[in-house]
C-alpha positions in Angstrom: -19.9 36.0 46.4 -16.8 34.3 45.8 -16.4 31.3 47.8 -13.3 32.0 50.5 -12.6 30.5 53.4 -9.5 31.9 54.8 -9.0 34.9 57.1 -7.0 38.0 55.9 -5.6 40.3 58.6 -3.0 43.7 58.3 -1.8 46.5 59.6 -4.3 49.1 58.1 -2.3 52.2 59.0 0.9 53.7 57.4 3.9 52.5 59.0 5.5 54.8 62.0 4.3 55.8 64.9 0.9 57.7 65.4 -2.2 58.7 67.2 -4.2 55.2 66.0 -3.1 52.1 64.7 -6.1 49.7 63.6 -6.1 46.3 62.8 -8.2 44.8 59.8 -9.6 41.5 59.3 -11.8 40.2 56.8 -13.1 36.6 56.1 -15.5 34.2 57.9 -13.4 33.9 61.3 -13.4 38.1 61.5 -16.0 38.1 63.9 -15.1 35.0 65.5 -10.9 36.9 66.2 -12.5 40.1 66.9 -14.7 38.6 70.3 -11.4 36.5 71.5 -9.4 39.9 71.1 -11.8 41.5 73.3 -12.6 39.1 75.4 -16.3 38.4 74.5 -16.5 35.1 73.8 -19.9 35.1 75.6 -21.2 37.0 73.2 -23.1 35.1 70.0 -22.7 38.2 67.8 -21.3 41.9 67.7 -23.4 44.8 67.0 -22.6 45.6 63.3 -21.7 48.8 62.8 -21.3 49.8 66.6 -18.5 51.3 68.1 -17.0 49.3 71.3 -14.7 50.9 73.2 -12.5 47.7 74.8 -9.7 46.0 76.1 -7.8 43.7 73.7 -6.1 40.7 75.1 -3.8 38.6 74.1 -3.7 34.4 74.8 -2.7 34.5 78.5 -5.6 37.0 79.0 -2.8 40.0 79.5 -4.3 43.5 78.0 -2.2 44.1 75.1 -3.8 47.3 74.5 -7.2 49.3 74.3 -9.7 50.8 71.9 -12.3 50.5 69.7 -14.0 47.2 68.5 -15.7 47.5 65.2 -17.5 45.1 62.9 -19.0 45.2 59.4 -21.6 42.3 58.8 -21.1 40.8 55.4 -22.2 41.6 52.9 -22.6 45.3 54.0 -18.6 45.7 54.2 -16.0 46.9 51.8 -14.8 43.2 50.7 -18.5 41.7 50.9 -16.9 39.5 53.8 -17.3 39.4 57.8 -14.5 42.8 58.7 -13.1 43.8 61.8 -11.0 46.7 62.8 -9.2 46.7 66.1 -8.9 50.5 66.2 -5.7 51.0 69.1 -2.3 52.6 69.8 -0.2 53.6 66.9 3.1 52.6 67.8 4.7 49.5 65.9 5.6 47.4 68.7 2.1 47.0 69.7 0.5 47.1 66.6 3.2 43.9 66.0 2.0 42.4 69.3 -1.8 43.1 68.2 -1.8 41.4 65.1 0.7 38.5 66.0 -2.3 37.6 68.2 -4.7 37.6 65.5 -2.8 35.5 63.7 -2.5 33.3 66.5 -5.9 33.2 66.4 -6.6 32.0 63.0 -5.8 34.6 60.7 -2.8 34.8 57.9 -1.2 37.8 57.0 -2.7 39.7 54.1 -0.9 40.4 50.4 -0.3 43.6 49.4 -4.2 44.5 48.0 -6.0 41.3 48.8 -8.4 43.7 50.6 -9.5 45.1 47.5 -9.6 42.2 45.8 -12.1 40.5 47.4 -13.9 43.0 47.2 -13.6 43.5 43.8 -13.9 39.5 43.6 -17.4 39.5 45.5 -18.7 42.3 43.0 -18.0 45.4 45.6 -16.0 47.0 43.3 -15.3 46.5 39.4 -11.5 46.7 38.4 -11.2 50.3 37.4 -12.6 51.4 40.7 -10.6 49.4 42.7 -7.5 50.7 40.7 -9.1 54.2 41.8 -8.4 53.0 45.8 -4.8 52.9 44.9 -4.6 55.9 42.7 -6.3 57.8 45.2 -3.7 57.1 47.9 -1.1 57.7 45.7 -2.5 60.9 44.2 0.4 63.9 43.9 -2.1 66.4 43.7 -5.3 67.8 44.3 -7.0 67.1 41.1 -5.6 64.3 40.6 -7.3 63.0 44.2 -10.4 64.7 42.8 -10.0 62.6 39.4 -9.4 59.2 41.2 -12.9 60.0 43.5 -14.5 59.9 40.3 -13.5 56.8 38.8 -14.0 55.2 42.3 -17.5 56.3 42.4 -17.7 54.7 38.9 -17.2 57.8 36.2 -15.1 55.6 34.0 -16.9 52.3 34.4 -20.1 53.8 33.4 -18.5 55.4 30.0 -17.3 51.9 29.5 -20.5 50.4 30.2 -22.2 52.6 27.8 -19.9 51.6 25.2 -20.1 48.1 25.6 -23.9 48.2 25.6 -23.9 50.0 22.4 -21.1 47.7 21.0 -23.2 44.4 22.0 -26.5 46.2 20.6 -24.4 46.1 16.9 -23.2 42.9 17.8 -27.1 41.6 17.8 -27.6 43.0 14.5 -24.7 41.4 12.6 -24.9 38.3 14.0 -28.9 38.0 13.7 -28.2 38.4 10.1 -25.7 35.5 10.1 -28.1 33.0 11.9 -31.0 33.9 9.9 -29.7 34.4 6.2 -33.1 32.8 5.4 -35.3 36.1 6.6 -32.7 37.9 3.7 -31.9 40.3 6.4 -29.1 43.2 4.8 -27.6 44.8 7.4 -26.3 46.9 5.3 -29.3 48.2 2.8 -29.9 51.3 4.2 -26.8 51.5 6.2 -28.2 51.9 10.0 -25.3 49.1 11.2 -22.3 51.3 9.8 -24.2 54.3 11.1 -23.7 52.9 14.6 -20.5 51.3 13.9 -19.4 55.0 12.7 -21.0 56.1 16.0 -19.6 53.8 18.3 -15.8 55.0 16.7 -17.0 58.1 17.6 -17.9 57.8 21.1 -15.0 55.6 21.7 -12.2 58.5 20.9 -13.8 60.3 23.5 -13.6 58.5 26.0 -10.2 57.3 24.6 -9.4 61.0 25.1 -10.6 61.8 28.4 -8.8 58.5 29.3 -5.2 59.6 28.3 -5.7 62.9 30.0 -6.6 60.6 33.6 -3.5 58.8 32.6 -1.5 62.0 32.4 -3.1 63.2 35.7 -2.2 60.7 37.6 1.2 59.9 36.1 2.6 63.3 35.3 4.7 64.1 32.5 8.9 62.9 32.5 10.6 65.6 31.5 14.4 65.7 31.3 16.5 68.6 31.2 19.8 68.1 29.2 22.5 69.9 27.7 26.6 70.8 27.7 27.8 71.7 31.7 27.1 75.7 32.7 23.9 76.1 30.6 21.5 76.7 33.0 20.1 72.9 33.2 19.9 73.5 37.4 18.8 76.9 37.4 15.9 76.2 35.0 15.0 73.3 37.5 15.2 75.7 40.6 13.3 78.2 38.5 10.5 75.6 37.6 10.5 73.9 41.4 10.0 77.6 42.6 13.1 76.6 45.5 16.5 75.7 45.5 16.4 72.2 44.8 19.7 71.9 42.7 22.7 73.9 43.5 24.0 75.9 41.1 28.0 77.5 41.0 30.2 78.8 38.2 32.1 75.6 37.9 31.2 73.9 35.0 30.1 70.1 35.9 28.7 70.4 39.5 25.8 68.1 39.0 26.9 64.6 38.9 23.8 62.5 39.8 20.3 62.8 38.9 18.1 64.9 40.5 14.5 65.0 40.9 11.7 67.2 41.4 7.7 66.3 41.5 6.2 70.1 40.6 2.8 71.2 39.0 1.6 73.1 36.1 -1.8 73.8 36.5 -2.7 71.2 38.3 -0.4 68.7 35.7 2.3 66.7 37.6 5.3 66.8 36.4 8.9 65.1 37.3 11.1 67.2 36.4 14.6 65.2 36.2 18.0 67.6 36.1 21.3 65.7 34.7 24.6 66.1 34.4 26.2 68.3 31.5 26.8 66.4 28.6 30.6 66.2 27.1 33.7 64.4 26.6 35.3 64.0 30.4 38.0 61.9 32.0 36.4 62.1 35.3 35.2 58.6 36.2 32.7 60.1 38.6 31.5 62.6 35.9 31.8 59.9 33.0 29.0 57.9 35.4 26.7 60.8 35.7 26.8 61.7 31.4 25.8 57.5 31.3 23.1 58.0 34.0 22.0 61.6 32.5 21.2 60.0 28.6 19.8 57.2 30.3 17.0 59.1 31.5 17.1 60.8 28.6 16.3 57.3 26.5 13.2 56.9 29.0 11.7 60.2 29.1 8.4 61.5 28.0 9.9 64.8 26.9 13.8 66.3 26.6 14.6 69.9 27.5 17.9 70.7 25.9 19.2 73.5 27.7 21.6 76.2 25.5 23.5 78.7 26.7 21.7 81.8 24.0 25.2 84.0 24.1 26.4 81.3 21.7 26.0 80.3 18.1 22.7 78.5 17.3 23.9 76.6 14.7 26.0 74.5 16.2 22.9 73.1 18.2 22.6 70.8 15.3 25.9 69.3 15.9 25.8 69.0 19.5 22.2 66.9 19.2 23.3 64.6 16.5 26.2 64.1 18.4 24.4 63.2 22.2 21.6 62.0 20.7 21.9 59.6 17.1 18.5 58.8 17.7 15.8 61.9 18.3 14.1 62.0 21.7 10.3 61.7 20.8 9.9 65.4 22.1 12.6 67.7 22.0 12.5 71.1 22.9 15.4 73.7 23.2 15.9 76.0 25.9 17.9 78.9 25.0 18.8 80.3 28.2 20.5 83.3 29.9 18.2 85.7 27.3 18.6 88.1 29.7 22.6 88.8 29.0 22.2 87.9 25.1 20.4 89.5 22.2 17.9 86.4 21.9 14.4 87.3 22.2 12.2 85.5 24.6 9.0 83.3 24.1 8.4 80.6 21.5 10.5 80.3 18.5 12.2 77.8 16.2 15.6 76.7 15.2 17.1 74.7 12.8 18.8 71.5 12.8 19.0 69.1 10.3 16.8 70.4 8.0 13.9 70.4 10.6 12.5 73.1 12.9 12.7 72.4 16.4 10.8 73.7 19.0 12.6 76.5 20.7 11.8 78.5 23.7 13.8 81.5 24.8 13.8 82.5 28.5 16.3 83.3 31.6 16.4 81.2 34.1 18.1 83.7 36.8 14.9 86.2 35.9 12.5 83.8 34.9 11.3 85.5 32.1 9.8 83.6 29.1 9.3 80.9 31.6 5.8 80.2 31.3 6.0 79.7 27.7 8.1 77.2 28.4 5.2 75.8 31.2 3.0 76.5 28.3 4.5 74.1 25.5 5.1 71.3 27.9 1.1 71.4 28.3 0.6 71.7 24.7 2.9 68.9 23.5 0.5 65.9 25.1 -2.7 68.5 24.7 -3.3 68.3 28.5 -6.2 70.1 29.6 -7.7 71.1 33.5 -10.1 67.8 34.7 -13.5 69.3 35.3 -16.1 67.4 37.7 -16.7 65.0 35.0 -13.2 64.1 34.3 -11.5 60.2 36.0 -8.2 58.9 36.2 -7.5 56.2 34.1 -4.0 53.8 34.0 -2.2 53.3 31.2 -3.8 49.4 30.4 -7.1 51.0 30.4 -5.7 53.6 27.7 -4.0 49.9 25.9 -7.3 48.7 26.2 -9.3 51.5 24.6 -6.8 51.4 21.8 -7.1 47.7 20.9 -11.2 47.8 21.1 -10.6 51.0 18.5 -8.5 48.7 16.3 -10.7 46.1 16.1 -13.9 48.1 15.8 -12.4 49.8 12.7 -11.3 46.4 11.5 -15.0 45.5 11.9 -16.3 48.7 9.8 -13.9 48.0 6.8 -15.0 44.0 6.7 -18.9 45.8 6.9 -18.1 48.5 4.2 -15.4 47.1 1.9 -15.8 43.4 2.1 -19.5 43.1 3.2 -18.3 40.3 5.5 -20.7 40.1 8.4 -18.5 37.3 10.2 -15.3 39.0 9.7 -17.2 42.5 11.3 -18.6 40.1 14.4 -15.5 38.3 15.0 -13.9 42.0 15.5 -16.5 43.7 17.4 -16.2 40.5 19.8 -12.7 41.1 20.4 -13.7 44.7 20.8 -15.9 43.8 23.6 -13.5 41.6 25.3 -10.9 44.4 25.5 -13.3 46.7 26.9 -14.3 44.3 29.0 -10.7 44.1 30.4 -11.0 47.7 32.2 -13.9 46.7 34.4 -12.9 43.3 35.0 -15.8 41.2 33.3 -13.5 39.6 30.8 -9.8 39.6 32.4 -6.8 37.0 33.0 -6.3 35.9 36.8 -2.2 37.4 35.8 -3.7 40.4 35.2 -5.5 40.7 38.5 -2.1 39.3 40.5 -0.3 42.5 38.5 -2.7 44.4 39.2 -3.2 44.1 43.4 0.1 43.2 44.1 0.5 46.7 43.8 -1.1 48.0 46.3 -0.5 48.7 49.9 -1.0 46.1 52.4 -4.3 46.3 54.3 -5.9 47.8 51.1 
């Protein structure tokens, strides 16, 4: 266990008013705060695990409020430490009052995530599940909850586990060889160590895989919808938020601002971001919504550039070099209002430039051809339903997967085309340190201050 010797308290509960507010101490002094609170200083020791119902009092021995006392005897707790939970009212003036005593008492005011991470410090939790406790409160939807379970009951460590214990296995091999030239050990005669090195790569882009998809569960897709004023950009946001989240008129340029709108495809988040039309304008106000509108676009994930289908398609070319000199990564156009125009609906292409975009016709008043439009925005980062054995993952643990690749393939060439054993084991130790950086075993303490500083307070 790590050695700490300060006591944490907070506010466990979301801010407002409720039902139960509780109270949550860890540290060596828990128990010590929890019998003062309650006025059993008599007492040598609480009951772990027992529920008291109690009094809490405050210095001048004035109840302050009443519930239940509970205590979690170290190291069967969730940081490893002494805990204590004051379970009471759930109004903030007395949950103030509650833990302004316990502060008076010894404690100090908890930083956003300490609680996870001392547990994850006194070897509770790895990194990647205690990343899970936050994904998991932030999750937008069911799956994603369901995907965050998984990695907190250790899914994703234990595919990373199994990687670095085949990565060190290797690691033995090549560097045996280098220690022991004398025993004329080739590692590569009959080719077993690129075998497993080949193997490893192999094993690696699937978990690499499943890894992005966690990232895109738990993330969502940004998706911006663009184009001239009167094209249809709010009505295709209504039409994909199922409600009337934008309003929509016959005057040309009535969205001004961003709006935005968390929906699901299939159990795929997605934040849908509506903009205002795109042209030359004297309007100041308006003028501040085009610069706010392209720069969303600069920062999305994918760009839906709306069209109004009654007219001509090529000058679509000419209206996206002009709004956008540089290409959005993935640019798809909408050609709307299909059902007053002779377009057909459904996937199709169009040209611009020379290229073929993406093009999907639909109507956003009848939403038709709509869920080919839900269809390519699944396609275009290959997202696929999490099953029971899926995770969530964040996108450092995606980095992370992606450097160990590098480095691994680094250490196949130096085997193959160099036959350089020490080039090959310097590689496949930097491999193992940037796996190592998911779980934890091998991390920077900046890392871990990024990392929980995120999180709520009394988590």
């Amino acid at each position: 266990m790590a050695m700490i010797t300060d006591t944490i308290a907070a506010i466990a509960t979301p801010p407002g008013r409720g039902g139960v507010g509780i109270i949550r101490l860890s540290g060596p002094d828990a128990q010590r705060i929890g019998r003062e609170m309650s006025n059993r200083v008599d007492q040598s020791v609480l009951v772990p695990r027992q529920a008291v119902f109690t009094s809490f009092f405050d210095s001048q021995q004035q109840v302050l409020d009443e519930g239940l006392l509970l205590y979690f005897q170290a190291p069967h707790s969730f940081t490893g430490e002494h805990v204590v939970e004051l379970q009471g009212h759930g109004g903030p003036v007395i949950l103030a009052l509650m833990l302004q005593e316990v502060m008076r008492r010894g404690a100090r005011l908890a930083r956003p995530g300490e609680f996870s991470e001392r547990a994850f410090l006194n070897d509770k939790l790895d990194l990647a599940q205690a990343e899970a406790i936050a994904d998991l409160i932030e999750a937008g939807s069911e799956a994603a909850a369901r995907a965050a379970v998984q990695t907190l009951q250790g899914a994703f460590s234990q595919r990373v586990d199994e990687l670095l214990e085949a990565l060190i296995h290797v690691r033995l091999f090549i560097e045996a060889a280098i220690d022991f030239p004398e025993e004329e050990i080739d590692f590569l005669a009959d080719g077993q160590i690129q075998h497993r090195v080949e193997g490893l790569l192999s094993t690696l882009d699937g978990v690499l895989s499943q890894a992005k998809q966690g990232v895109i569960q738990s993330d969502g897709l940004r998706v911006v919808i663009a184009g001239r004023p009167n094209a249809g950009k709010s009505s295709l946001l209504n039409a994909l938020a199922g409600h009337d989240a934008a309003i929509v008129t016959d005057v040309a340029g009535t969205t001004r601002d961003v709006l935005r709108e968390l929906i699901e495809i299939d159990g795929m988040p997605l934040h849908i971001i509506d903009t205002a039309g795109l042209r030359d304008s004297t309007d100041a106000i308006e003028q501040e919504g085009i610069r706010r509108a392209k720069r969303e676009v600069d920062g999305a994930d994918a760009v839906i550039w709306v069209w109004d289908s009654r007219e001509d398609s090529a000058s679509i070319a000419d209206e996206l070099s002009q709004q956008f000199p540089s290409r959005p990564k993935r640019l798809c156009v909408v050609l709307n209002k299909c059902d007053v125009s002779a377009t057909a609906y459904g996937h199709q292409t169009v040209l611009c430039d020379g290229r073929e975009l993406d093009a999907i016709g639909l109507s956003a008043a009848t939403q038709q051809g709509l869920d080919a439009l839900r269809a390519y925005l699944k396609n275009i980062v290959g997202y696929q339903p999490l099953g029971s054995g899926h995770f969530s993952a964040r996108r450092r643990h995606v980095d992370a997967l992606e450097k160990a690749k590098a480095h691994i393939e680094q250490a196949l060439h130096a085997l193959v085309a160099l036959n350089a054993g020490e080039l090959a084991a310097e590689d496949l130790r930097l491999a193992q340190n940037s796996l190592s950086e998911i779980t934890g075993a091998f991390s920077a303490d900046d890392l871990l201050g990024r990392i929980f500083s995120s999180f709520c307070i009394g988590k």
